[in-house]
Every structure is written in structure tokens, then in C-alpha cells.
C-alpha positions in Angstrom: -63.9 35.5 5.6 -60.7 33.2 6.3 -57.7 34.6 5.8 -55.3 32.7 3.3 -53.4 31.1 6.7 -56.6 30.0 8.2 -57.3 28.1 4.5 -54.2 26.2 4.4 -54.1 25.3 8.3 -57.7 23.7 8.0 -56.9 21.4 4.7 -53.3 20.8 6.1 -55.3 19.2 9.1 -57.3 17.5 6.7 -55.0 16.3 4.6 -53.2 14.5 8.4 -56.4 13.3 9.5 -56.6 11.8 6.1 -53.2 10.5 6.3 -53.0 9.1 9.5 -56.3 7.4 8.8 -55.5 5.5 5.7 -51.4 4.8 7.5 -53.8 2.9 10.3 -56.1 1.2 7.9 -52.6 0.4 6.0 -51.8 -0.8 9.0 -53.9 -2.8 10.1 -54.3 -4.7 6.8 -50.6 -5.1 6.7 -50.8 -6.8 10.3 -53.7 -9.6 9.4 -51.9 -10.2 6.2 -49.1 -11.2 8.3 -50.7 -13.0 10.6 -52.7 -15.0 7.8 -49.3 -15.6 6.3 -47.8 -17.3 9.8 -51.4 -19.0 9.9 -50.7 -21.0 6.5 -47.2 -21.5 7.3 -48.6 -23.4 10.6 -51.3 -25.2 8.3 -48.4 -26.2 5.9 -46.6 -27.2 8.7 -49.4 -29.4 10.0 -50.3 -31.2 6.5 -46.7 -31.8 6.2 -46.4 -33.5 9.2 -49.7 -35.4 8.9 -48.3 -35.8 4.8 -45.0 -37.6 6.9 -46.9 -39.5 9.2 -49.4 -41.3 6.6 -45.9 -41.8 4.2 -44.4 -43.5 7.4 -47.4 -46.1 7.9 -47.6 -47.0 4.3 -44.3 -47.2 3.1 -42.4 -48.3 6.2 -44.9 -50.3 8.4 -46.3 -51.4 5.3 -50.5 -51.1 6.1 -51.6 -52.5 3.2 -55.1 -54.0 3.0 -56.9 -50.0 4.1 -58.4 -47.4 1.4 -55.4 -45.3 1.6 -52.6 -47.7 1.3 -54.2 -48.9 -1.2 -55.3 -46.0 -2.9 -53.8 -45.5 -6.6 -52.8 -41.5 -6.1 -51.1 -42.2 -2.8 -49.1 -45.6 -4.0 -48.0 -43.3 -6.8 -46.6 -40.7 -4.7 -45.5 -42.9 -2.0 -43.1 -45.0 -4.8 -42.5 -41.5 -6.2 -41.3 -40.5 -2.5 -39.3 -43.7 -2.5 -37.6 -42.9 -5.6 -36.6 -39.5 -4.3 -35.4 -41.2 -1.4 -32.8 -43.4 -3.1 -31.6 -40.6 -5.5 -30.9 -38.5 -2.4 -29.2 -41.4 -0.7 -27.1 -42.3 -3.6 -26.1 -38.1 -4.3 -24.8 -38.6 -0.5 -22.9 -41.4 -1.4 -21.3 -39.9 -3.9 -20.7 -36.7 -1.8 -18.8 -39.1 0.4 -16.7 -40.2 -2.4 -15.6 -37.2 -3.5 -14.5 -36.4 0.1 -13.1 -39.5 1.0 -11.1 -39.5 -2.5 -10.0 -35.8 -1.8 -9.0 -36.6 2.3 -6.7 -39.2 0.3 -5.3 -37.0 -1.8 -4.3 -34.2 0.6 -3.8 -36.3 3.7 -0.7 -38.0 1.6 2.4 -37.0 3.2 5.1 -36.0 0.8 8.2 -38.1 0.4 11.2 -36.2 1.0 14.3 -36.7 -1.6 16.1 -40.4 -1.2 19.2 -40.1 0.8 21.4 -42.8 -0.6 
């Protein structure tokens, strides 16, 4: 017969080998989902890139005349793409105005009182 000490030593051993079995399988799991995670982020990455390259060769060397310059979907997002482009170039202007405006302001030296 095991003595109440013997009991709770075998399913404290149990209860580890459990433990440390389910912490590696954890593990594991927690390290391929990182490692898918940095594998979309290259793939996003790539398609980005390959997204910037066909954008370039459409709208800026102007290819017209092929299936994907010509392409309804990808006219439509290229004009959208152009649209974007002048909104952020005109936000940047104005970001320069406001600068420009407050260098004038501040870089005004003060006039002293007349001496008559």
C-alpha cells in the first residue's frame, strides 16, 4: 500500500510531466505562429513591391496598349492612386504654409521704442 507521501509525489510528477508537455507543445505552436506571421509580412512586403512596380509602369511610363494597363480594375485604382497622390502633395503644401507663415511670424525682430 502507498503511503499518503508516495500518492502525492507520483501525481505531483504527473501533473509536471503534464505541464511541461503541454508548455512545449505551447511552445512550439507559439514559435510557427510567429514565424507564419514574419512569412506574410515578407509576402506583403513582396506584393507591395510588385503592387509599386506595376503602378510605376502604368501610370508613369505610361504602357498603355497591354491587358493590364488597360484593364478596368487597375485603371480604377491606378487614377484612385493618382488622386491620393495629389491630396498628399497638396496636405504638404499646406504643411509648408503653415511653417513658412509661422517662421515669418517668429523670425520678426521686435522694434525697440523710437528714440527721437
Amino acid at each position: 500500500m502507498d503511503s499518503l507521501w508516495n500518492k502525492v509525489r507520483k501525481n505531483l510528477v504527473e501533473w509536471y510531466e503534464t505541464a511541461y508537455e503541454k508548455t512545449d507543445e505551447v511552445a512550439k505552436i507559439g514559435k510557427r505562429k510567429i514565424e507564419i506571421t514574419g512569412l506574410n509580412r515578407s509576402i506583403e512586403k513582396e506584393m507591395s513591391q510588385l503592387g509599386g512596380e506595376v503602378y510605376h509602369l502604368i501610370s508613369v511610363e505610361g504602357h498603355r496598349g497591354n491587358k493590364t494597363a488597360d484593364d478596368e480594375k487597375i485603371r480604377s485604382l491606378v487614377d484612385k492612386i493618382s488622386d491620393l497622390e495629389n491630396k498628399l502633395r497638396v496636405k504638404e503644401e499646406e504643411i509648408q504654409a503653415i511653417r513658412d507663415m509661422k517662421a515669418k511670424i517668429f523670425d520678426r525682430t521686435p522694434k525697440g521704442p523710437t528714440e527721437e
